[in-house]
C-alpha positions, -999 to 999 in steps of 0.1 A, spaced: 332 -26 264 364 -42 272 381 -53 237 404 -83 248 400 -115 272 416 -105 298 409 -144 317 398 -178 310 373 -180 336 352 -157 353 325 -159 382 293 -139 383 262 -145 404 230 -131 412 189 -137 411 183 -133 375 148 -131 380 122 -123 348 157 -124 323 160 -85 314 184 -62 290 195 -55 322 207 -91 329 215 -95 291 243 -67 293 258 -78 326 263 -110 311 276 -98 276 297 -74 294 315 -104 316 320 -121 281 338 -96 267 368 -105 299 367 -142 299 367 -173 275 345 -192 300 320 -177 329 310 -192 363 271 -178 365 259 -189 400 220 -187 401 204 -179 436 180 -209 450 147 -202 461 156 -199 501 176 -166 489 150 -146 476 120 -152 502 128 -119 518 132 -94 483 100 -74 475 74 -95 459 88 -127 462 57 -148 452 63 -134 417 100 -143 415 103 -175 386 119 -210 402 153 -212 403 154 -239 372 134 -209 351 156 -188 357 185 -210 349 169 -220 317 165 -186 306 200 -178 308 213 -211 292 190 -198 260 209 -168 259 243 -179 264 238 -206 236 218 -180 211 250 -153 222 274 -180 220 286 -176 251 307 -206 269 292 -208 312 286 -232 337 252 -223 353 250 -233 390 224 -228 412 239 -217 445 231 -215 481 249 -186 503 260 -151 487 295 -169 480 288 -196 458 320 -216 448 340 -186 454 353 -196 490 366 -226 474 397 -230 453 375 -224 419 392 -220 386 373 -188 386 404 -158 382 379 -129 389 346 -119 395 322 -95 377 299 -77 394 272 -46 389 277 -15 404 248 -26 429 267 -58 438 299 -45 444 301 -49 482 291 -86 479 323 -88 455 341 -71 487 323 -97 510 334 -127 491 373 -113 489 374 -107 525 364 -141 530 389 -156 506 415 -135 529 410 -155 558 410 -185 541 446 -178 527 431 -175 494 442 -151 463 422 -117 462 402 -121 430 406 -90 407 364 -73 408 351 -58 375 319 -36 379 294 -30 352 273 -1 349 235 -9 355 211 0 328 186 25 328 154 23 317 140 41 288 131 72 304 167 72 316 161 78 353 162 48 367 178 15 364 159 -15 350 152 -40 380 136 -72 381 120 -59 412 104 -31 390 91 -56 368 75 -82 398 63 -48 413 43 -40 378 63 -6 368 85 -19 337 85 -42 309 120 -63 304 135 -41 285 126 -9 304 98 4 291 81 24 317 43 14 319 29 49 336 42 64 303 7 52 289 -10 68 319 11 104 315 -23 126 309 -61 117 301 -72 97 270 -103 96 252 -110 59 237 -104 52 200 -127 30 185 -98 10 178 -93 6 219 -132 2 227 -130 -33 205 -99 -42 221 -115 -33 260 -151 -46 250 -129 -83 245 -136 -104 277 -96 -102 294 -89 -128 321 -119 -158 330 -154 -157 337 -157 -168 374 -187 -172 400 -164 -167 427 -132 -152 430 -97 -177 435 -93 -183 471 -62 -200 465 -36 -167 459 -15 -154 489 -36 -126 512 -8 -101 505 -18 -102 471 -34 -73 457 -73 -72 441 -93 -46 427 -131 -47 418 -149 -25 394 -185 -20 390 -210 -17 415 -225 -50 409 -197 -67 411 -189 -52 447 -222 -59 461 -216 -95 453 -181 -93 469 -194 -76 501 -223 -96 502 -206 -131 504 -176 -114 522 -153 -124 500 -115 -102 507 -108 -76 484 -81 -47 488 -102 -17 466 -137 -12 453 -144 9 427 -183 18 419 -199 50 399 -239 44 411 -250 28 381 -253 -5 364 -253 -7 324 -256 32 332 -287 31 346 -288 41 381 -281 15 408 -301 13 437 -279 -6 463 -286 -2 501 -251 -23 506 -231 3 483 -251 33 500 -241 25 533 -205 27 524 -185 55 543 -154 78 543 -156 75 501 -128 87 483 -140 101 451 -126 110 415 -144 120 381 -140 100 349 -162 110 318 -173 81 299 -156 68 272 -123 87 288 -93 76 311 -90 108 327 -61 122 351 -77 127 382 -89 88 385 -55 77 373 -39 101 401 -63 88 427 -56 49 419 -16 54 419 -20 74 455 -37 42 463 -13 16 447 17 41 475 -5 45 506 -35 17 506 -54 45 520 -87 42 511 -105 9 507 -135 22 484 -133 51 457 -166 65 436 -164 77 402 -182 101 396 -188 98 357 -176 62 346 -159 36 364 -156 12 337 -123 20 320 -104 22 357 -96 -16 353 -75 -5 325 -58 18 351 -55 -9 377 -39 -33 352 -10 -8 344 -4 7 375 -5 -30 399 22 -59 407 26 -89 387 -1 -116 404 -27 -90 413 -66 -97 408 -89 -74 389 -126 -84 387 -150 -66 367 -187 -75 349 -189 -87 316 -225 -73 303 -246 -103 296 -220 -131 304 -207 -127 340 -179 -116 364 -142 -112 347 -113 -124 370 -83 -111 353 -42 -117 369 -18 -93 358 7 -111 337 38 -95 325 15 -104 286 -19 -86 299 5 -52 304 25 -53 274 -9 -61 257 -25 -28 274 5 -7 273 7 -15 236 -31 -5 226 -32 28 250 6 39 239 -4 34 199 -33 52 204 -25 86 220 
C-alpha cells in the first residue's frame, strides 16, 4: 500500500459487477493515492458482449453497491455511470491520474493516447495487483462468479466437490428441505442460452413428453427406488453413464457432470446407483440463472435457480461436513 496522497483526485472505472474483495481492494488501493476518486461505472450497452451478461446486476446496483462501501470505508468519490471506455477522461477533468488493475492497464494506455491528440496532459497510471482467489491460482473475477465457480470473496465452490462424500445425517435434513418452488411447468420466460438440468426419471418423462427444452437429463431407472418402467426413458440412445451409490456424492458422477458443464456433450446421462443427490452437483458446478428441476416425493416438481445464496448455502453444508 502506498502510505501518502500522492493527489486530490483520481479516476478509476470499470464494470463492478456482483461488488467483490476484488473490487473492494482496487478501490481501497486508489484511496490510499488520492483525497477524492472519480469511479466511472459502465452502463448496460457496455457489458452485452462479456460472458454471461444476463447475470450482470443494472448499472444503478452496481452503483449503489459501491456508494455503500465508500460511505462504510469512508471514502470521498463521485460515482458516474459512463458510456465509452473513456469516461470523462478525454475531457479536461480535475482527475490528475488514473488507477488501473493490472488487467486494465492497456485501457489506461488507450485513454492517454487519446488525451495526446487532444493536446491534453498525459495522466500519471497506477496499476494494482489483482487478487487471487483462495486457492491462490487464479484471480477473483466477477465473471467467475456470473459463470458459478466463486463466491465474492474467492472461495472456490469445486473445493466442496474435490473427492466423494457420503451424506451426514446432518446434510440428508438440509437436502430432504424442498429448495427452489414447486411448479407444474417449468418457467418459459428465461433466455434459451440459459442452462437447465433435470433429475429423476419422472420428472424427464414429463419434460420429454410435453416437449418442454431442457439442456441435460439425468435418470437412474427407478422412481422412489423402485424400478421405473418408462418406454419414453428406454428409448433414449447414445447414454452417457456414471455410478453413484445411494446416499453418496461420488467422484465419477461429479467428473461426468463437470465434462458436461466444458463440452455440452451429451444431452442424457444414467446413474447407475442414485441420481438423486446430482442436483446437489449441478447446483455447484452451473452459472448463476441456471434451472435445476427435480421431484419432491409426495408434493411435486422442484424448480430451483441458482442464486449466488443457494451456492453459498450448498457449499456451506457439503464443506462443514467433510
Amino acid at each position: 500500500m502506498i502510505n501518502k496522497t500522492l493527489y486530490n483526485t483520481i479516476a478509476l472505472g470499470g464494470t463492478f459487477d456482483h461488488l467483490h474483495d476484488g473490487h473492494k481492494e482496487f478501490i481501497l488501493f486508489a484511496k490510499e493515492i488520492a483525497k477524492f476518486l472519480i469511479i466511472g461505472v459502465t452502463d448496460q450497452q457496455m457489458v452485452l458482449g462479456k460472458s454471461h451478461s444476463d447475470q450482470i446486476q443494472p448499472t444503478h446496483i452496481r452503483k449503489q453497491a459501491i456508494k455503500n462501501f465508500c460511505n462504510k470505508n469512508a471514502i470521498n468519490a463521485d460515482i458516474i455511470t459512463i458510456y465509452d471506455p473513456y469516461g470523462p477522461l478525454l475531457e479536461k477533468s480535475k482527475a490528475q491520474a488514473i488507477a488501473c488493475t493490472t488487467d486494465t492497464v492497456g485501457g489506461a494506455d488507450k485513454i492517454n493516447e487519446y488525451r495526446e491528440h487532444l493536446h491534453l496532459r498525459e495522466l500519471p497510471i497506477h496499476i494494482h495487483n489483482l487478487k487471487k482467489d483462495k486457492q491462490n491460482k487464479q484471480n477473483i473475477s466477477a465473471q467467475r462468479i456470473r459463470s458459478g465457480e466463486i463466491d465474492r470473496s474467492g472461495n472456490v465452490y469445486m473445493k466442496a466437490l474435490e473427492k466423494s462424500l457420503k451424506l451426514t445425517e446432518e446434510m440428508r435434513k438440509f437436502f430432504s428441505v424442498l429448495h427452489g418452488k414447486l411448479v407444474e411447468e417449468p418457467s418459459f420466460d428465461k433466455p434459451t442460452n440459459v442452462l437447465s438440468i433435470v433429475v429423476g426419471d419422472s420428472t424427464l418423462e414429463s419434460f420429454i413428453k410435453n416437449k418442454w427444452k431442457y439442456s441435460l437429463g439425468i435418470f437412474d431407472g427407478k422412481c422412489k427406488r423402485e424400478i421405473f418402467n418408462s418406454d419414453i426413458l428406454f428409448s433414449i440412445k447414445n447414454l452417457e453413464k456414471a455410478d453413484n451409490r445411494p446416499g453418496w456424492i461420488e467422484s465419477q458422477a461429479i467428473e461426468k457432470i463437470i465434462s458436461w458443464t466444458q463440452n455440452k456433450n451429451f444431452k442424457h446421462l444414467f446413474i447407475n446407483g442414485e441420481e438423486d443427490l446430482l442436483a446437489v452437483i449441478a447446483t455447484i458446478l452451473l452459472p448463476l440463472g441456471s434451472y435445476i428441476y427435480y421431484g419432491q416425493p409426495n408434493k411435486g416438481m422442484v424448480e430451483l435457480k441458482i442464486s449466488e445464496n443457494v451456492k453459498e448455502e450448498f457449499f456451506k453444508i457439503l464443506s462443514d461436513n467433510k
